[in-house]
C-alpha positions as CSV (number, residue, x, y, z in Angstrom):
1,X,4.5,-9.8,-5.8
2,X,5.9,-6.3,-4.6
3,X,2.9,-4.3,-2.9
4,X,2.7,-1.3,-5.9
5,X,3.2,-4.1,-8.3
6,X,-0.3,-6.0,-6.9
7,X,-1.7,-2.2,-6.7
8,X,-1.0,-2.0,-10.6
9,X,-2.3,-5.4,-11.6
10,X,-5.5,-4.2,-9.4
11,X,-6.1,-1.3,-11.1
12,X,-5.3,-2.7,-15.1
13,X,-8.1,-5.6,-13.9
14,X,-10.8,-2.6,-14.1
15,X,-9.9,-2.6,-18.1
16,X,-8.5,-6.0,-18.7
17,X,-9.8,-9.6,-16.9
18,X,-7.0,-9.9,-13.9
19,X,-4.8,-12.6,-15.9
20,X,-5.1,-10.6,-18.6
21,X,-3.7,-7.8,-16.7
22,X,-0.8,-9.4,-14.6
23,X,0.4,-10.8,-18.4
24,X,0.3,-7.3,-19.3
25,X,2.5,-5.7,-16.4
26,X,5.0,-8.9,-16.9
27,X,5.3,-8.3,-20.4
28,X,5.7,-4.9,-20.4
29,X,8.4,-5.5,-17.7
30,X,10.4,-7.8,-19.9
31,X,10.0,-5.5,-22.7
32,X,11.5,-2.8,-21.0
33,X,14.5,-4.7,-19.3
34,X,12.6,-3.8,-15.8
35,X,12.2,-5.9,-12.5
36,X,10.0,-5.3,-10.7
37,X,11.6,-5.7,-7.2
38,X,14.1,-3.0,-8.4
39,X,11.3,0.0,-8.8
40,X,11.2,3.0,-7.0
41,X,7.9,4.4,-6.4
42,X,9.2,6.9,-8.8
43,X,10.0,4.3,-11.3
44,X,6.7,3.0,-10.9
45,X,5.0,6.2,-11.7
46,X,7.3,6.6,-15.2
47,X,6.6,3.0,-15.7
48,X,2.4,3.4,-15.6
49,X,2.8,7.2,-17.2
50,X,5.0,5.7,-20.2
51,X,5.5,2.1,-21.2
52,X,1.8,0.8,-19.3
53,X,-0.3,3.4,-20.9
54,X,1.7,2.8,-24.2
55,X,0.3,-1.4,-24.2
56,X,-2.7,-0.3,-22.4
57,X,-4.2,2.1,-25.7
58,X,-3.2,-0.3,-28.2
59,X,-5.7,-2.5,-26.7
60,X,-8.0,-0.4,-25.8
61,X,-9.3,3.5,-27.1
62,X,-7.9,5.3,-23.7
63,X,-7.3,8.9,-24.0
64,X,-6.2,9.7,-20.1
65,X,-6.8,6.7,-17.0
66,X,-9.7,6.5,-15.6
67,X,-10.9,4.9,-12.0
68,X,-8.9,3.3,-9.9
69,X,-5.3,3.4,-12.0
70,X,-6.2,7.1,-11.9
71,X,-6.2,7.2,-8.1
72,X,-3.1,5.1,-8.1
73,X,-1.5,7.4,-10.6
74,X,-2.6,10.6,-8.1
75,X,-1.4,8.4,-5.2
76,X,2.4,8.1,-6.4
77,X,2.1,11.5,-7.6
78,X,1.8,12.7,-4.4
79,X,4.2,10.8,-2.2
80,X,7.2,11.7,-4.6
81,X,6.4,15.4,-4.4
82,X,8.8,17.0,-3.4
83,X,9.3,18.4,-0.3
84,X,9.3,22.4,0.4
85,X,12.5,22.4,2.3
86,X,14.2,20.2,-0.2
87,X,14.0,22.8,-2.7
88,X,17.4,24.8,-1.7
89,X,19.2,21.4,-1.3
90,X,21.7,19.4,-3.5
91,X,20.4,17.5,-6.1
92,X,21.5,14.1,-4.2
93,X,19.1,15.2,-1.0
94,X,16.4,16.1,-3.5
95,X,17.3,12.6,-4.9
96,X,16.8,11.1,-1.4
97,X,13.9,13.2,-0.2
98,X,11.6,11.8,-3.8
99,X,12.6,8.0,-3.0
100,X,12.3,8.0,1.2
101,X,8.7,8.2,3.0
102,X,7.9,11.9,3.9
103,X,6.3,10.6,7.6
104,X,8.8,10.1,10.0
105,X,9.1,6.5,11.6
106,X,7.1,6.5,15.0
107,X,8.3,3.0,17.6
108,X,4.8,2.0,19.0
109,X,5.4,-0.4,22.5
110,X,3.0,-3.5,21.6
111,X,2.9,-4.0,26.1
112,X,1.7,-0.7,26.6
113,X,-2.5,-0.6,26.2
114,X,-2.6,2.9,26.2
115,X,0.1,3.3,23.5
116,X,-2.0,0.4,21.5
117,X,-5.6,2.8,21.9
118,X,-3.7,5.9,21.1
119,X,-2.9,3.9,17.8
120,X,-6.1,2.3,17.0
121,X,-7.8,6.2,17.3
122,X,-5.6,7.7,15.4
123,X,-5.4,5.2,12.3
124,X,-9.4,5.4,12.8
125,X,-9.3,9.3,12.0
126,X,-7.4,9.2,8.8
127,X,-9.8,9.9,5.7
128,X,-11.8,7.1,4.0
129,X,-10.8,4.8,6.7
130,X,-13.9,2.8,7.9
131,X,-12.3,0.1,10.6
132,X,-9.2,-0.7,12.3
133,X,-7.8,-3.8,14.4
134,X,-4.3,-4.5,15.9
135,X,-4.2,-8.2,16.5
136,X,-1.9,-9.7,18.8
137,X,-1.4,-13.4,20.7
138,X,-2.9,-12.0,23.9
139,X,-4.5,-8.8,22.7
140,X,-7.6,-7.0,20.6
141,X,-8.3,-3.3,20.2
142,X,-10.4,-2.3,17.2
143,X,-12.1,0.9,16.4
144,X,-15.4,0.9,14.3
145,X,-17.8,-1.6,14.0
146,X,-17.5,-4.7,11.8
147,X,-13.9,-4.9,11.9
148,X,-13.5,-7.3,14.4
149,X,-15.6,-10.0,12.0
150,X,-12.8,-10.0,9.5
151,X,-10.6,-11.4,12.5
152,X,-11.0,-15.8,10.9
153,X,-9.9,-14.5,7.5
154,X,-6.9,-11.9,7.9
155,X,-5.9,-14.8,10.0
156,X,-5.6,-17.1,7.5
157,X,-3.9,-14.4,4.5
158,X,-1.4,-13.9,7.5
159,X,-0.6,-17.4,7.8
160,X,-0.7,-18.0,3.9
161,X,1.7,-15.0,3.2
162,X,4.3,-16.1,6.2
163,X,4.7,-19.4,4.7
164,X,5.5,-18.2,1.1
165,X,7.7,-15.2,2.5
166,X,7.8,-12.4,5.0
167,X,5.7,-9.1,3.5
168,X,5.7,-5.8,4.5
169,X,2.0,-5.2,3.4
170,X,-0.5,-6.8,2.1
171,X,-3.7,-4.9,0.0
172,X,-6.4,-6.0,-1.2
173,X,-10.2,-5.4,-2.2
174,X,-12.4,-6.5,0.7
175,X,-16.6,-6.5,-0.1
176,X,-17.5,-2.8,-0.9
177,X,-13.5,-1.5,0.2
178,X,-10.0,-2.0,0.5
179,X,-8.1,-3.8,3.1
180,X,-4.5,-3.0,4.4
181,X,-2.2,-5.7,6.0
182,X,0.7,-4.8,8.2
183,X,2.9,-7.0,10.2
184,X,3.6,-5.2,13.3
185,X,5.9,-7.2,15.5
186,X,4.3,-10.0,16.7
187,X,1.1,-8.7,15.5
188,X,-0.6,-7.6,12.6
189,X,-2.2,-4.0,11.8
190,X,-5.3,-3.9,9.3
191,X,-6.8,-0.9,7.9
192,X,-9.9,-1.5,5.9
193,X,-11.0,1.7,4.0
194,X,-13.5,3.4,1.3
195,X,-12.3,2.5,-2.0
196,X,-12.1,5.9,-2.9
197,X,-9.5,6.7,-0.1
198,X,-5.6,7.5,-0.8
199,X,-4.0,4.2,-1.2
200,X,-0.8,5.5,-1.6
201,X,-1.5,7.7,1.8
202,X,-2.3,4.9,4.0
203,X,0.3,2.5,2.7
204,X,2.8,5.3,3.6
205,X,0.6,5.8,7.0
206,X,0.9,1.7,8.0
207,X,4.9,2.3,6.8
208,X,5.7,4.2,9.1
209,X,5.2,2.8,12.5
210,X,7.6,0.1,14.3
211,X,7.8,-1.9,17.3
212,X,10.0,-4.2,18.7
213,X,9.9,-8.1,17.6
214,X,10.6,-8.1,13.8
215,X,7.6,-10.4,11.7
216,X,5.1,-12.1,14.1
């Protein structure tokens, strides 16, 4: 399932039970002659604003979105807002600067420790962030506590995702937050956050780092 799809079927569970909702994004799909895979974060937020909210009120009395589809409704807001210096540009860069991250790419060297702390800290900073690990075959580093005792399990969703296909990033809720997945080389970077923090902000943060090796 594309990652804003799963964010979308997340956030329709809080009105609908989660079958109900994942029938109601694929229907709505088909109706619309839309795929999923083809989406734009742009189309995504035209997609919720429009046909979602359309199927969502004739099952339910909803005036405006409430919880967390209206977090992920503020999130995609956000990262297609245009950029100030795209303003005086043609209207294929403004095109490009909506659908392309705003954060530059940053190359992070997996054998360097220091590079691998100065990583850890930062992610740690970022608001409604609440623990971070970057796992590797022959390294550790984590930054606030617990984190390391979700280790046996992101394990095993890492394993279970690289056998049904390589993934960018995996989300999901986690106990009293949210967990991010990021394959990063040959390792994997996990954010676990508040769930009141900027999904669509950390998605973009994991995004943009890189590192030599491809998937782990």
């Amino acid at each position: 399932m594309p990652e804003i799809e799963h964010l979308v079927v997340e956030a329709l569970s809080e009105y609908v039970s989660l079958p109900a909702a994942q029938n109601l994004v694929r229907r709505t799909l088909r109706k619309t002659g839309t795929r999923a895979e083809q989406l734009t974060e742009e189309g995504w937020l035209r997609f919720l604003r429009g046909p979602i909210l359309d199927e969502l009120r004739q099952l339910l009395p909803i005036k405006e979105p409430t919880g967390r589809l209206r977090r992920l409704l503020r999130s995609l807001e956000e990262s297609n807002a245009q950029p100030a210096e795209a303003q005086e540009t043609d209207p294929n860069q403004q095109l490009l600067a909506r659908n392309t991250l705003i954060l530059p790419k940053l190359h992070v060297n997996l054998d360097d420790t220091q590079e691998r702390e100065r990583l850890v800290n930062k992610l740690a900073r970022e608001e409604g962030v609440s623990g971070v690990l970057l796992l590797g075959r022959n390294f550790q580093d984590s930054r606030l506590p617990g984190v390391e005792d979700l280790k046996p399990i992101l394990n095993v969703i890492h394993g279970l995702l690289k056998k049904q296909k390589p993934y960018k990033l995996y989300y999901s809720v986690f106990r009293e937050g949210q967990v991010l997945v990021r394959p990063l080389g040959p390792a994997i970077l996990v954010l676990v956050s508040k769930r009141s923090a900027n999904l669509g902000r950390l998605m973009h943060v994991l995004n943009r780092y890189e590192t030599e090796g491809g998937q782990p």
